[in-house]
TIRO-2110 file (N, C-alpha, C; in Angstrom, 1 decimal):
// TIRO-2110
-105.6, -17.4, 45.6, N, 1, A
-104.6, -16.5, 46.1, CA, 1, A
-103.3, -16.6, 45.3, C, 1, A
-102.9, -18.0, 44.6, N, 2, A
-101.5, -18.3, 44.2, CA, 2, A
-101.9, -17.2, 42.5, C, 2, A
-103.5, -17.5, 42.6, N, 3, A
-103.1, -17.3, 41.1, CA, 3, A
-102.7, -15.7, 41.0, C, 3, A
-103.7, -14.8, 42.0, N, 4, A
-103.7, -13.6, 42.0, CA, 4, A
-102.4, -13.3, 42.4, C, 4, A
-101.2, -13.8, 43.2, N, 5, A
-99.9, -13.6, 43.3, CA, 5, A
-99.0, -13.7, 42.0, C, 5, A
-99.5, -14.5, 40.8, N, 6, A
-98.7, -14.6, 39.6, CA, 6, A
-99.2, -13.7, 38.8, C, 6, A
-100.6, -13.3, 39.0, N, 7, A
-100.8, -12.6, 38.2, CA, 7, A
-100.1, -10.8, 38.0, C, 7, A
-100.3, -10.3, 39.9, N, 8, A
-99.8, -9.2, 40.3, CA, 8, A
-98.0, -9.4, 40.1, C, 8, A
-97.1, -10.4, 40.0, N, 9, A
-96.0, -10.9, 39.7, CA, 9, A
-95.9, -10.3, 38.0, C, 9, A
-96.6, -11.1, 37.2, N, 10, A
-96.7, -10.3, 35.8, CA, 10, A
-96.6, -8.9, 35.7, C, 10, A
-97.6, -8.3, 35.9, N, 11, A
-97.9, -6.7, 36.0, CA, 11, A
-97.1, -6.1, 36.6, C, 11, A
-96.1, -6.3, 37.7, N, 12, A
-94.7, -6.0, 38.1, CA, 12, A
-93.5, -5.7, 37.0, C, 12, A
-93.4, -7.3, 36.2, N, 13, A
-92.7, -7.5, 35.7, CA, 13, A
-92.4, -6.7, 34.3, C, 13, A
-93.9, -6.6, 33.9, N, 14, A
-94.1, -5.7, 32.6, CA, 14, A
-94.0, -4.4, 32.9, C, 14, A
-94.5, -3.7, 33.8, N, 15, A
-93.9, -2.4, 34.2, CA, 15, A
-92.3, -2.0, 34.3, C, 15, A
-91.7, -3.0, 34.7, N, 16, A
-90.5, -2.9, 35.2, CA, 16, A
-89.3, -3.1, 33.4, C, 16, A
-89.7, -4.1, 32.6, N, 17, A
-89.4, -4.2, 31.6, CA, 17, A
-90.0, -2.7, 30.5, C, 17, A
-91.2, -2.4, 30.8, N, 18, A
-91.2, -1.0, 29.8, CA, 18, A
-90.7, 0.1, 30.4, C, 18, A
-90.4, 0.3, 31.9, N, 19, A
-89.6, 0.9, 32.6, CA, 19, A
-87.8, 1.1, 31.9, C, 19, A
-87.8, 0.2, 31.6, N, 20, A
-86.2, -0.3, 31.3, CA, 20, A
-85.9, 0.6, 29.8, C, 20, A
-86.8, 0.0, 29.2, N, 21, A
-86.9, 0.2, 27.8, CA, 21, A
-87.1, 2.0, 27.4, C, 21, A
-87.9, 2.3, 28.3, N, 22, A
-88.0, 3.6, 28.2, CA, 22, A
-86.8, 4.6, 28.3, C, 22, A
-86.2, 3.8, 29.3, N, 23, A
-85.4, 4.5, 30.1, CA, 23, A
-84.2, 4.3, 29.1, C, 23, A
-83.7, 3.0, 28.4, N, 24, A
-82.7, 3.2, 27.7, CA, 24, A
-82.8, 3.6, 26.4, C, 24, A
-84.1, 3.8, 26.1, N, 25, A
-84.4, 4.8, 24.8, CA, 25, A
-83.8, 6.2, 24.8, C, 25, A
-83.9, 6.5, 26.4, N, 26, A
-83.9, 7.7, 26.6, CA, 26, A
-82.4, 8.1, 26.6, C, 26, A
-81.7, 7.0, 27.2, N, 27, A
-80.2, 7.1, 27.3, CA, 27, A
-79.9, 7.0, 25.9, C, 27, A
-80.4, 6.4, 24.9, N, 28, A
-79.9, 6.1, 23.5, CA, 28, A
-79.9, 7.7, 22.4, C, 28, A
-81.1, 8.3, 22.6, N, 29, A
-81.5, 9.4, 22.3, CA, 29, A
-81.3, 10.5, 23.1, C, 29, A
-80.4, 11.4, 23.5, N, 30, A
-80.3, 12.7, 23.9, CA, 30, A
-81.9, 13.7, 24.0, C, 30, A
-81.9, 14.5, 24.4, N, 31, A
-82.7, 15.2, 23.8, CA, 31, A
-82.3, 16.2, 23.2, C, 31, A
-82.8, 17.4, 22.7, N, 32, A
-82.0, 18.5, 21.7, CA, 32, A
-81.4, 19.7, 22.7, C, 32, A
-82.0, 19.7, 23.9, N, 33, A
-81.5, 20.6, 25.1, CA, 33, A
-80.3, 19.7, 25.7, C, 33, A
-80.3, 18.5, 25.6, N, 34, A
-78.8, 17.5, 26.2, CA, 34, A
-78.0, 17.9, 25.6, C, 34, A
-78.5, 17.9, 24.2, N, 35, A
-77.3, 18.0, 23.0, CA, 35, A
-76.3, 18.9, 22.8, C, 35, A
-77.5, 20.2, 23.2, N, 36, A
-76.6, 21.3, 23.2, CA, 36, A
-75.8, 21.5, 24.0, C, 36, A
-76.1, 21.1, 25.6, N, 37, A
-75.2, 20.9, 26.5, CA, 37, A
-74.3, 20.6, 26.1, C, 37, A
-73.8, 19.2, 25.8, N, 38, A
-73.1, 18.1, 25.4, CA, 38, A
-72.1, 19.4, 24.5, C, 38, A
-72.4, 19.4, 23.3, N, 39, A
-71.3, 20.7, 22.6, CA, 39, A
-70.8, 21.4, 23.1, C, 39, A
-71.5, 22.5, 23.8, N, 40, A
-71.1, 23.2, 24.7, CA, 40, A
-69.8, 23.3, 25.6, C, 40, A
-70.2, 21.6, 26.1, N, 41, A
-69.0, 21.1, 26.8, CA, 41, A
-68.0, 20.5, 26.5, C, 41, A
-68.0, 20.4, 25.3, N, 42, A
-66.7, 19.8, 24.2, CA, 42, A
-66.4, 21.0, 24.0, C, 42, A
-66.1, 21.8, 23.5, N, 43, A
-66.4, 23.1, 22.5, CA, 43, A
-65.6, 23.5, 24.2, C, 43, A
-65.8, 23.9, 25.9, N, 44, A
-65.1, 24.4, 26.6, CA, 44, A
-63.2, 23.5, 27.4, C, 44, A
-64.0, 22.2, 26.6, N, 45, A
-63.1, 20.9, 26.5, CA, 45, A
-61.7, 20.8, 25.4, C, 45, A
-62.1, 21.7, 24.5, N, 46, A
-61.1, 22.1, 23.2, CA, 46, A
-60.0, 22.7, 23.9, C, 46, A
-60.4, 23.4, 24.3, N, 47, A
-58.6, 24.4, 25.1, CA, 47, A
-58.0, 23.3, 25.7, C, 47, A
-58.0, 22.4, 26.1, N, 48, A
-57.5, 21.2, 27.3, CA, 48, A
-57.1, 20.7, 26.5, C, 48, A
-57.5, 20.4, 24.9, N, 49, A
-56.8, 19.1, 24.2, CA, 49, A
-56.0, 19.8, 23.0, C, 49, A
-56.4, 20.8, 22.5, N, 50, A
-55.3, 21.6, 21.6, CA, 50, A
-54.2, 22.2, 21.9, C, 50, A
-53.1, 22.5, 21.1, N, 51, A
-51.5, 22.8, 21.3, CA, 51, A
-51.9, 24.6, 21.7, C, 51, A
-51.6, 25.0, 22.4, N, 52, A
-52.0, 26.2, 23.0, CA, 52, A
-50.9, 27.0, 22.5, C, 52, A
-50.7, 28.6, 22.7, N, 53, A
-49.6, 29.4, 22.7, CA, 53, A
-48.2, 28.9, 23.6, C, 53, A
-48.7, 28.1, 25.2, N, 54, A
-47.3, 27.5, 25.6, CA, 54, A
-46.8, 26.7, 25.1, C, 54, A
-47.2, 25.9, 23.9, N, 55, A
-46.5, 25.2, 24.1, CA, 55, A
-45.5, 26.0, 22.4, C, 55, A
-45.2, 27.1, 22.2, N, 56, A
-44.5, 27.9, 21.2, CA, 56, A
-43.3, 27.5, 21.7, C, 56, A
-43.0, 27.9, 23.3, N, 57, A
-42.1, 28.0, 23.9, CA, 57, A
-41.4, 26.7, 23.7, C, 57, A
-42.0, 25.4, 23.3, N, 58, A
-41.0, 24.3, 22.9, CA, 58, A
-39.8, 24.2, 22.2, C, 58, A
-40.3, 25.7, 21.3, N, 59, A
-39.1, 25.5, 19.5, CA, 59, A
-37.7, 26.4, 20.0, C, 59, A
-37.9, 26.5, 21.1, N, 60, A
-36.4, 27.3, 21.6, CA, 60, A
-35.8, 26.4, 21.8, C, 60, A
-36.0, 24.6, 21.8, N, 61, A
-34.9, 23.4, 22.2, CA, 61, A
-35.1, 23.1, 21.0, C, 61, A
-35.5, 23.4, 19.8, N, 62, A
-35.4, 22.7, 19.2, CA, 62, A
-34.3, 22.4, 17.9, C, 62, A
-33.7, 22.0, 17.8, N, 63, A
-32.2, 21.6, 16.9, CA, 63, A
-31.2, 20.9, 17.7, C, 63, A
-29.8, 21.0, 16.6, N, 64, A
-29.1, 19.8, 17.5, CA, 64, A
-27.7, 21.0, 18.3, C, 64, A
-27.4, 20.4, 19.3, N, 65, A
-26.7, 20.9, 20.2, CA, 65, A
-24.8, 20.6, 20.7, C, 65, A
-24.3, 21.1, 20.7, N, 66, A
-23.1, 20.6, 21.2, CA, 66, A
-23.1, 20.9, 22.5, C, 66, A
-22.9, 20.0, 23.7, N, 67, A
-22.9, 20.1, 25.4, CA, 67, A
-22.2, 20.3, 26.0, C, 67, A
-22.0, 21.2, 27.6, N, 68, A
-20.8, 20.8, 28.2, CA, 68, A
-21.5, 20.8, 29.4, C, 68, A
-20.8, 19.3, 30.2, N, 69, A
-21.5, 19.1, 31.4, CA, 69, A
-20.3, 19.3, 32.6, C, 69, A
-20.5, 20.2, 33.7, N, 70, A
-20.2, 20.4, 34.8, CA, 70, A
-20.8, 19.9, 35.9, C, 70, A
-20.0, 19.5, 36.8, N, 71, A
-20.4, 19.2, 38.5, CA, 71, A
-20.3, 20.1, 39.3, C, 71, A
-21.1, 20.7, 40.3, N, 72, A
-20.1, 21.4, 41.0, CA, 72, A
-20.6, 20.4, 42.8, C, 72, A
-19.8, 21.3, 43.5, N, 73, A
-19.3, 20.9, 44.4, CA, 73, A
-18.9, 22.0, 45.1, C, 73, A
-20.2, 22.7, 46.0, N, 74, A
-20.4, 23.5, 46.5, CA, 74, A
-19.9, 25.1, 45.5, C, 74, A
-19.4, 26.0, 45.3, N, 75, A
-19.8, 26.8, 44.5, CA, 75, A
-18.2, 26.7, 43.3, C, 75, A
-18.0, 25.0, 43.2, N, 76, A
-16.5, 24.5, 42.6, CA, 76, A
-17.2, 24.0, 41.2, C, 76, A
-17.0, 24.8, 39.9, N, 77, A
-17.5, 23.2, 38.6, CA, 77, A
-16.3, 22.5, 38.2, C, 77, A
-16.3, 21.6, 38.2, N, 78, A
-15.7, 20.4, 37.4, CA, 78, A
-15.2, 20.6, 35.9, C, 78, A
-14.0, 20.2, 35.5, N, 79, A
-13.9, 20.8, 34.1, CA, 79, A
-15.0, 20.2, 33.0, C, 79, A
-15.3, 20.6, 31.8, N, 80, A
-16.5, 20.4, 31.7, CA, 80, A
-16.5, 18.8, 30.2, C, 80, A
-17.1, 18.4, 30.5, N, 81, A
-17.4, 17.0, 29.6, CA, 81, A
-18.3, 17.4, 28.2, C, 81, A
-17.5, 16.8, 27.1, N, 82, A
-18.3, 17.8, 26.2, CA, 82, A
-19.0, 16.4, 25.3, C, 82, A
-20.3, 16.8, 25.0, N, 83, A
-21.1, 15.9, 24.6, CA, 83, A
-22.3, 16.8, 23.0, C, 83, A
-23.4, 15.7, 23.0, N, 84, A
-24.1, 16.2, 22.4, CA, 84, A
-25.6, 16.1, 22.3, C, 84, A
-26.3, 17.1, 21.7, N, 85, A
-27.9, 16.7, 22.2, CA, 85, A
-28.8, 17.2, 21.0, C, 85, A
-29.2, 16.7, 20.6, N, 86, A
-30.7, 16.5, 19.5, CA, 86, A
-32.0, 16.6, 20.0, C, 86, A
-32.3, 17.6, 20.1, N, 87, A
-34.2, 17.8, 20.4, CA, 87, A
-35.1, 18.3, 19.3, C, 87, A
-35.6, 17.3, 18.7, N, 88, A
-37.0, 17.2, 18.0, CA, 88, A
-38.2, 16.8, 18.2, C, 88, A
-39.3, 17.5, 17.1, N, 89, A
-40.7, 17.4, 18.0, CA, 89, A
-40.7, 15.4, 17.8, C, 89, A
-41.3, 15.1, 18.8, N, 90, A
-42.1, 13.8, 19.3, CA, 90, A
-43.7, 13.4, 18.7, C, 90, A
-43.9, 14.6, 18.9, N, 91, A
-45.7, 14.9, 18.5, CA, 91, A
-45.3, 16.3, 17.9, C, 91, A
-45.6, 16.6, 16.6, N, 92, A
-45.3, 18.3, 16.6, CA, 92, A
-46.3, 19.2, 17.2, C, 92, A
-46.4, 20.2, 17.6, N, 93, A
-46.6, 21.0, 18.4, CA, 93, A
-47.1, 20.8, 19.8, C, 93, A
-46.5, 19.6, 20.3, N, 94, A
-47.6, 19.2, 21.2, CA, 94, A
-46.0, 18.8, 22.4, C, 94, A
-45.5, 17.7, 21.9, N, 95, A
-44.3, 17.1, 23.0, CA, 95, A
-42.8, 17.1, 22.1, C, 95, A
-42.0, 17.4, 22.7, N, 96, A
-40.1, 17.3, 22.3, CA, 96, A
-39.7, 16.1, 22.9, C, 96, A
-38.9, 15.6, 22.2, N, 97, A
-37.9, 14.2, 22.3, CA, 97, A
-36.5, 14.9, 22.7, C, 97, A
-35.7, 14.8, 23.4, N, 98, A
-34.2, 15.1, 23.6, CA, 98, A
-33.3, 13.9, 24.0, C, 98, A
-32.9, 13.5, 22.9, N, 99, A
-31.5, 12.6, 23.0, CA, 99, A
-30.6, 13.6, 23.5, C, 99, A
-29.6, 13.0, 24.2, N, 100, A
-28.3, 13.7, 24.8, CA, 100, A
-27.3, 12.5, 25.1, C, 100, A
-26.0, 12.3, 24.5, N, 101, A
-25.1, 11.7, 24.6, CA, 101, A
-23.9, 12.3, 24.7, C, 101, A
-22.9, 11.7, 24.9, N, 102, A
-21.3, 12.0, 25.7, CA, 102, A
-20.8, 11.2, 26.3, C, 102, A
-20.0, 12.2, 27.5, N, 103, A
-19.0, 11.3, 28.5, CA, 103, A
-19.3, 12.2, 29.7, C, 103, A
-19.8, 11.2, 31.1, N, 104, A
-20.5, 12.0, 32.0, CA, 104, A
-19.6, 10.8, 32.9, C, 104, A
-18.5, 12.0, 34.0, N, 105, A
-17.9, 11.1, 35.4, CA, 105, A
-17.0, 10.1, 34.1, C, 105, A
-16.6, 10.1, 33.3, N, 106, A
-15.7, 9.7, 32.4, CA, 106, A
-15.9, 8.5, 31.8, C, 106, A
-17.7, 7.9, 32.4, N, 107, A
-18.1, 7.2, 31.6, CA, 107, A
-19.0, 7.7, 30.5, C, 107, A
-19.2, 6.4, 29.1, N, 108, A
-20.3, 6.8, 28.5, CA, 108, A
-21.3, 7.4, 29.0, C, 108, A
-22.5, 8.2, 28.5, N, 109, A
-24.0, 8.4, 28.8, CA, 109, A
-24.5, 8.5, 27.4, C, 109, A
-26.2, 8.3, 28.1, N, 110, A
-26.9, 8.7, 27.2, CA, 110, A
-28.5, 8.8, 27.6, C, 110, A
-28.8, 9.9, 27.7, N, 111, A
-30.2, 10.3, 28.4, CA, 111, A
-31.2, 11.0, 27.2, C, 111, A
-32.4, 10.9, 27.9, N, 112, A
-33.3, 11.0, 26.8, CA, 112, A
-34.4, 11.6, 27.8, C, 112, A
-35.0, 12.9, 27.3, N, 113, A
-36.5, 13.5, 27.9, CA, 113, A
-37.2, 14.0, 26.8, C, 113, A
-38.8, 13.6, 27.8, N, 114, A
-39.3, 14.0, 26.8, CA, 114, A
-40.5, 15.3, 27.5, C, 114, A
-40.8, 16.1, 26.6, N, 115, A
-41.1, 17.1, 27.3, CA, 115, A
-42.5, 17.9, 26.9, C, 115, A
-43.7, 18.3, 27.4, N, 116, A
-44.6, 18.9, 26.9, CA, 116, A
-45.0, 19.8, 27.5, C, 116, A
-46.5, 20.4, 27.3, N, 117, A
-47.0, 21.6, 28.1, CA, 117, A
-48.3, 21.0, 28.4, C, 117, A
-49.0, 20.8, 29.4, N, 118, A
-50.7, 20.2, 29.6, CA, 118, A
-51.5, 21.1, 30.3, C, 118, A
-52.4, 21.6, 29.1, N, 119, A
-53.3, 22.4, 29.3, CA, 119, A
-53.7, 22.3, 30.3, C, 119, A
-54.1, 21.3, 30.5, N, 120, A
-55.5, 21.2, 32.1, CA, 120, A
-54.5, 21.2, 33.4, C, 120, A
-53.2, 20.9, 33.1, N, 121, A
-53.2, 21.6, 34.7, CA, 121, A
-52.0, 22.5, 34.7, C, 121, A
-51.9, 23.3, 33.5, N, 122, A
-51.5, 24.4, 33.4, CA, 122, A
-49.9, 24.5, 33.7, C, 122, A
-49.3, 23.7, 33.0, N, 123, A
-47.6, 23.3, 33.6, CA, 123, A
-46.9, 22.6, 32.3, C, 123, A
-46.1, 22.8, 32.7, N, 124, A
-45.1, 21.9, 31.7, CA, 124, A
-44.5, 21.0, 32.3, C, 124, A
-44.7, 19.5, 31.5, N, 125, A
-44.1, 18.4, 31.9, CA, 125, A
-43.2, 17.5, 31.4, C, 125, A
-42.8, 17.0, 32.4, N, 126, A
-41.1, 15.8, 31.4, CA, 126, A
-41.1, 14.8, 32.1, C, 126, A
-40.5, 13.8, 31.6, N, 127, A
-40.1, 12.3, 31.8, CA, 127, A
-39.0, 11.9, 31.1, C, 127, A
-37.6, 11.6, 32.3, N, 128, A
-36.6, 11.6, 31.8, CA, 128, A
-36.0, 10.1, 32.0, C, 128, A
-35.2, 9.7, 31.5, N, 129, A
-34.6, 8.2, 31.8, CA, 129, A
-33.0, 7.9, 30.7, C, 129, A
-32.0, 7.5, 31.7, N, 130, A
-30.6, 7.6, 31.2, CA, 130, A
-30.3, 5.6, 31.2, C, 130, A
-28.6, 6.2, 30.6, N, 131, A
-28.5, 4.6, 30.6, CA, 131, A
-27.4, 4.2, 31.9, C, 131, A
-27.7, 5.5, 32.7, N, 132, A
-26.6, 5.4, 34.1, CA, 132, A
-28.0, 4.5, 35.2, C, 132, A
-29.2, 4.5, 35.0, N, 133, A
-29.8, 3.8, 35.9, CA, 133, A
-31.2, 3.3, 35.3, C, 133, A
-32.0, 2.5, 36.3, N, 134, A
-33.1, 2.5, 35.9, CA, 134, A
-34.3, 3.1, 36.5, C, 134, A
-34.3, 4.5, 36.4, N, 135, A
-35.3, 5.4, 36.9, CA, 135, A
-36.0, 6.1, 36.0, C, 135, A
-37.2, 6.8, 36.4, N, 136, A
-38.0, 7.2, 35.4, CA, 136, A
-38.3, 8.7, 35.8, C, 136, A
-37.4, 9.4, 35.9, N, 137, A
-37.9, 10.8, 36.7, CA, 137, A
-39.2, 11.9, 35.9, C, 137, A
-39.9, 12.3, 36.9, N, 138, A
-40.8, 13.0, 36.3, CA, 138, A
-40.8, 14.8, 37.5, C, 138, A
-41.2, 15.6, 36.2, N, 139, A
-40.8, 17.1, 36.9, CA, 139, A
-41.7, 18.0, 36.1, C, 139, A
-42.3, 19.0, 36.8, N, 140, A
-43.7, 20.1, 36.4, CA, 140, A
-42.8, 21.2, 36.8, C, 140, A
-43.5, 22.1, 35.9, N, 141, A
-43.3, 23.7, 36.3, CA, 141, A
-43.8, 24.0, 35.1, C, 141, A
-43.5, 25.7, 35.9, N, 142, A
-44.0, 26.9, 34.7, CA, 142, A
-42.2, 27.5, 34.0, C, 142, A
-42.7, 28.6, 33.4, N, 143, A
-41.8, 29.6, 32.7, CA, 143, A
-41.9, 30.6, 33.9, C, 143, A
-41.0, 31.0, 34.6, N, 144, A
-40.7, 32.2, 35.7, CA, 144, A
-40.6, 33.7, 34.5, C, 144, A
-41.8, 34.4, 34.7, N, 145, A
-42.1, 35.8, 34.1, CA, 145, A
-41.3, 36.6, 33.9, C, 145, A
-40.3, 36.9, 35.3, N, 146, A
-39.0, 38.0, 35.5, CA, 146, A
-37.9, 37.1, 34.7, C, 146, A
-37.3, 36.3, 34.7, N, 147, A
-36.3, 36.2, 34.3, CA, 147, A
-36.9, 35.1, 32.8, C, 147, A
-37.7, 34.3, 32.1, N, 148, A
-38.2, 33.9, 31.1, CA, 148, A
-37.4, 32.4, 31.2, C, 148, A
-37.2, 31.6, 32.6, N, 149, A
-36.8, 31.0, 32.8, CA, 149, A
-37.8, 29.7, 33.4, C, 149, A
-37.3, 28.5, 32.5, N, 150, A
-38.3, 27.5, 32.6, CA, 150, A
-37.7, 26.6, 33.7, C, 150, A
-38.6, 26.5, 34.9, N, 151, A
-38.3, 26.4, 36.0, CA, 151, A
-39.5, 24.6, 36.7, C, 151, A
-38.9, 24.1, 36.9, N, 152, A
-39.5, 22.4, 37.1, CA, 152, A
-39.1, 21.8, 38.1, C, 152, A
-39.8, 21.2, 39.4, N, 153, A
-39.8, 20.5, 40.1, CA, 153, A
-39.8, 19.4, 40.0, C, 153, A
-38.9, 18.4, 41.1, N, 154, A
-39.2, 16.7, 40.8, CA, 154, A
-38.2, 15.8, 42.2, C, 154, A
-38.5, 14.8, 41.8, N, 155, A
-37.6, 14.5, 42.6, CA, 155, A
-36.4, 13.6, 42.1, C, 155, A
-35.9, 12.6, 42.9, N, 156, A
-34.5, 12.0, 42.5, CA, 156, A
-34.3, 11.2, 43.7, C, 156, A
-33.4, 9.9, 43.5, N, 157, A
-33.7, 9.2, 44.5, CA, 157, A
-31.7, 9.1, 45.0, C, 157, A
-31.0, 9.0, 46.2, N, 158, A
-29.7, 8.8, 45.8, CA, 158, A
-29.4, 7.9, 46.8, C, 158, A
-28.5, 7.2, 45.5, N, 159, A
-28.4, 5.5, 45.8, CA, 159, A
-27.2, 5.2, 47.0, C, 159, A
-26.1, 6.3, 47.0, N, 160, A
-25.8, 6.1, 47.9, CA, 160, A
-25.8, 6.3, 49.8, C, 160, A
-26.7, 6.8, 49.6, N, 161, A
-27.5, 7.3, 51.1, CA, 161, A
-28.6, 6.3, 51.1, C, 161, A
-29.0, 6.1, 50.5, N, 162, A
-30.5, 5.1, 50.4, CA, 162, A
-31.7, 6.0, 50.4, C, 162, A
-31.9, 7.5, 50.1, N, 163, A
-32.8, 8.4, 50.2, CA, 163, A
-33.2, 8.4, 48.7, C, 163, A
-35.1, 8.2, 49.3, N, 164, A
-35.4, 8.3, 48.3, CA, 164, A
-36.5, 9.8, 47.7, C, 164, A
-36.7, 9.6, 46.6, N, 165, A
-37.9, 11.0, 46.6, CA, 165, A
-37.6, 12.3, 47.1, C, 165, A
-35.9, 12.9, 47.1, N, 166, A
-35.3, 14.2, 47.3, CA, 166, A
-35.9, 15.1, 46.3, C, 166, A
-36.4, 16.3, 46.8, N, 167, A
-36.8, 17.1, 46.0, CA, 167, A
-35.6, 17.8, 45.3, C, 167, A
-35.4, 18.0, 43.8, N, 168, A
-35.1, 18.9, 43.2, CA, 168, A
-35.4, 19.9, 42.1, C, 168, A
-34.7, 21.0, 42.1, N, 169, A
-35.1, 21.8, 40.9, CA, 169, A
-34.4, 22.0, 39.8, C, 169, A
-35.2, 22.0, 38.8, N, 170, A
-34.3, 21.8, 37.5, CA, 170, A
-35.1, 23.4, 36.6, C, 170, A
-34.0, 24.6, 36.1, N, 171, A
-33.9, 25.5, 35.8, CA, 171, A
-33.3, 25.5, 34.1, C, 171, A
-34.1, 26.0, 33.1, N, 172, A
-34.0, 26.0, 31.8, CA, 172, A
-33.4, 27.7, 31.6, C, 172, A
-32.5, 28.3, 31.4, N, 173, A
-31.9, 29.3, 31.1, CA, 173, A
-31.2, 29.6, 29.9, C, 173, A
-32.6, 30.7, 29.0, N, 174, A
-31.9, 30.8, 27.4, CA, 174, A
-31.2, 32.2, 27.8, C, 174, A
-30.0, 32.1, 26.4, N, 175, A
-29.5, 33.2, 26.4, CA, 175, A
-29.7, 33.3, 24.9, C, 175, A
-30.6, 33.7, 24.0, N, 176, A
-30.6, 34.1, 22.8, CA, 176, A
-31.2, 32.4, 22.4, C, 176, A
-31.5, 32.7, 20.7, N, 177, A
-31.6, 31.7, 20.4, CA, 177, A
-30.6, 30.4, 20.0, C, 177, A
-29.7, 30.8, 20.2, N, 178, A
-28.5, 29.6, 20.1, CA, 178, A
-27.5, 29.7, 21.1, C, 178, A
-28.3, 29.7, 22.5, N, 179, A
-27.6, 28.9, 23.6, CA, 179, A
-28.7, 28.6, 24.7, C, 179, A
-28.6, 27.4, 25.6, N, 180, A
-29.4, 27.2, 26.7, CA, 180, A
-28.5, 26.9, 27.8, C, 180, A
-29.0, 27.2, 29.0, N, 181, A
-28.3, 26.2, 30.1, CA, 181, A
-29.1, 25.6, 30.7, C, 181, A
-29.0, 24.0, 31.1, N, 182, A
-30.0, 23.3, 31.9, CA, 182, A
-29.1, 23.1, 33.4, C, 182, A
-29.8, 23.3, 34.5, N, 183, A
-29.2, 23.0, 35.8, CA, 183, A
-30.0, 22.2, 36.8, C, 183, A
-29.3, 21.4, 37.7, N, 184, A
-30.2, 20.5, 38.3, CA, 184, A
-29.7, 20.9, 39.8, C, 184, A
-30.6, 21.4, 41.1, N, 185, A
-30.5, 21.9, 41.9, CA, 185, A
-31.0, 20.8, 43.1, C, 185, A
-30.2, 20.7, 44.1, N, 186, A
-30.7, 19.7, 45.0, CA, 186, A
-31.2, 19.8, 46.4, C, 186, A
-32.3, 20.2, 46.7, N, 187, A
-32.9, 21.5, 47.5, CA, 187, A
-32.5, 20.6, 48.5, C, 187, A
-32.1, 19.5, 48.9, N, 188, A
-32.2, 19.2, 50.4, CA, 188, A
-30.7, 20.1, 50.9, C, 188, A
-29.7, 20.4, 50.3, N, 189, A
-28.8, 21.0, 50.8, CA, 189, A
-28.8, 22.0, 51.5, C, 189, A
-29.9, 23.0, 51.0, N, 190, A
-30.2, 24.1, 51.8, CA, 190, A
-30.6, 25.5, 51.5, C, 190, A
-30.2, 26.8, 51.2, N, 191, A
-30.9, 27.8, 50.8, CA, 191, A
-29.5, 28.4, 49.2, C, 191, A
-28.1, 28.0, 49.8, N, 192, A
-26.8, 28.4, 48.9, CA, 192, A
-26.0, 27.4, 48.3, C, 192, A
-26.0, 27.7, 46.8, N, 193, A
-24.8, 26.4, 46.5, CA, 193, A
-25.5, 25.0, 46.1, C, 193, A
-26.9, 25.0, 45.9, N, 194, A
-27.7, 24.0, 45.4, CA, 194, A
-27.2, 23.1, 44.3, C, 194, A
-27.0, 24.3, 43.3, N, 195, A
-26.4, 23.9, 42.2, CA, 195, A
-25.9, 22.5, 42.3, C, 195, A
-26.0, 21.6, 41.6, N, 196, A
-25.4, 19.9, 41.5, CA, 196, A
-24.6, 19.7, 39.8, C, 196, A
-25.1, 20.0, 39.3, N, 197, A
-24.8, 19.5, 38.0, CA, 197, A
-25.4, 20.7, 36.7, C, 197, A
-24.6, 21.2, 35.7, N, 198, A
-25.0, 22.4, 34.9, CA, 198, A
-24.9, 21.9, 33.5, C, 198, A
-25.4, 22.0, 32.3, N, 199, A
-25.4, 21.5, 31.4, CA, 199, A
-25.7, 23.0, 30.5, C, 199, A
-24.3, 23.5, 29.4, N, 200, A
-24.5, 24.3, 28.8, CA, 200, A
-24.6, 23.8, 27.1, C, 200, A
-25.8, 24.7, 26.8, N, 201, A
-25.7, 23.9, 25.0, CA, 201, A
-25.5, 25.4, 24.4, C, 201, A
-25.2, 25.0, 23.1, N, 202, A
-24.3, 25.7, 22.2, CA, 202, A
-25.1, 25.2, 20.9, C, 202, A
-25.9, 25.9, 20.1, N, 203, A
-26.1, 25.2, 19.0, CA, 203, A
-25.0, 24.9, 17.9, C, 203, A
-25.3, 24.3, 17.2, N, 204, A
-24.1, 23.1, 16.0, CA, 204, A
-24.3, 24.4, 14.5, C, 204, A
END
């Protein structure tokens, strides 16, 4: 009985071992119908990883800039703080680098975003970070059709209330090729007068 139990133990084991073998031959080797799949699905995977037509829309930031930054305070701006900003490609055709330095609230600044377009989920995205804090803000949007305005959601945390994760909207407005205005909108206020902070560039 012990022996016929080692023996049926064997014949298990060898089955189970050319089982194996088979099986990762098979994983090693495609077949020529996998294959073609496989292509297929790279080849519909290409649009997701190549620099598409949106992201053309990058080369309108691109050069150096002279700034003026405004506050407002309800529909009041602030006289305006004049600075400066450098946006070059990061990755060319793919992501922009934007240095921006000056005098912001009458202290130094100096902020830096970086900005692209991602195929796969169809938006344009940024990641911003200054030397006024340590935060990492991130914000999506499209280009608004009617007005050709690049329009981005995000949020923002404010330290004096202790609130964090306020939504805001941040609005890219060209006027020709040598001016932009960037504005940062702070939707918890309400439906008028959002406006927070306006940044107009001027090319050099």
């Amino acid at each position: 009985m012990k022996r016929s139990m080692i023996i049926m133990s064997g014949i298990l084991l060898a089955a189970t071992l050319t089982t194996v073998t088979v099986s990762d031959e098979k994983k090693g080797e495609p077949s020529p119908e996998e294959m073609a799949k496989m292509m297929e699905a790279m080849q519909k995977a290409r649009k997701f990883t190549a620099p598409s037509e949106m992201h053309n829309a990058l080369k309108k930031f691109l050069g150096e800039w002279k700034s003026e930054t405004r506050f407002y305070m309800g529909d009041k701006p602030s006289p305006p703080e004049i600075g400066e900003v450098s946006n070059k490609w990061l990755i060319e055709g793919r992501f922009i680098m934007s240095e921006a330095k000056g005098m912001m609230m009458g202290q130094p600044f100096k902020g830096y975003t970086m900005m692209g377009y991602d195929n796969f989920k169809m938006s344009y995205v940024a990641a911003s970070m200054t030397t006024w804090d340590t935060a990492l803000r991130m914000s999506e949007g499209d280009i608004d059709p009617r007005t050709n305005a690049l329009i981005m959601y995000g949020t923002v945390d404010e330290y004096l209330t202790g609130e964090h994760d306020k939504m805001s909207k941040l609005v890219f407005r060209f006027d020709g090729d040598d001016k932009y205005t960037w504005e940062i909108h702070d939707l918890s206020i309400g439906e008028k007068n959002t406006k927070v902070i306006e940044v107009t560039h001027t090319r050099k």
